[in-house]
C-alpha positions, 0 to 999 in steps of 0.5 A: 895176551898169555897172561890174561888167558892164564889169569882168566883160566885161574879165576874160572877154576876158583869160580867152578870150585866155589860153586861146587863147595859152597855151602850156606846154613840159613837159620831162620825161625817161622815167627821171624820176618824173615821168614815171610819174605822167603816164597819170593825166593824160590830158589832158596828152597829149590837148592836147600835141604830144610831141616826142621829142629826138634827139642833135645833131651838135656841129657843128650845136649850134656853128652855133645857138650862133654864130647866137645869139650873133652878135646880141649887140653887142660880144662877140669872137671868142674869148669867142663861141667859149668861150660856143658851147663852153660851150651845147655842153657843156651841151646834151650834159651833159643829154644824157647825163644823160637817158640814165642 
């Protein structure tokens, strides 16, 4: 009996703490079916922060990238230049493809 009530005390701790701790970052563009079908749900946006994403200057996504990168041991000049280049890319491809 002792160890159901300790079992059962455990698993309400890791419940509570999930609850307090989770965290869900949805992306979802507004062209996007998905993205329709999100007022039936109301409370994804009751318990949400919505943040809406702007475009970057290139400059700006340069500079993330850099700081980024300049933690991994090792990597030169020329390939931390092609890796920042590369995220830039990427970041303005999805971009534009948003806006479609």
């Amino acid at each position: 009996m002792c160890f159901l009530i300790c079992l059962q005390a455990n698993f309400n701790q890791i419940l509570s703490q999930v609850e307090e701790n989770l965290r869900v970052a949805l992306c979802v563009s507004p062209r996007d079916s998905c993205y329709v079908h999100l007022p039936l749900y109301p409370t994804v946006f009751k318990f949400a922060s919505i943040l809406w994403f702007e475009s970057w200057p290139e400059e700006t996504l340069e500079v993330i990238a850099k700081k980024w990168l300049d933690d991994i041991p090792g990597l030169s000049d020329k390939l931390q230049l092609n890796y920042s280049n590369y995220f830039k890319n990427v970041h303005n491809s999805m971009r534009l493809y948003s806006e479609r």
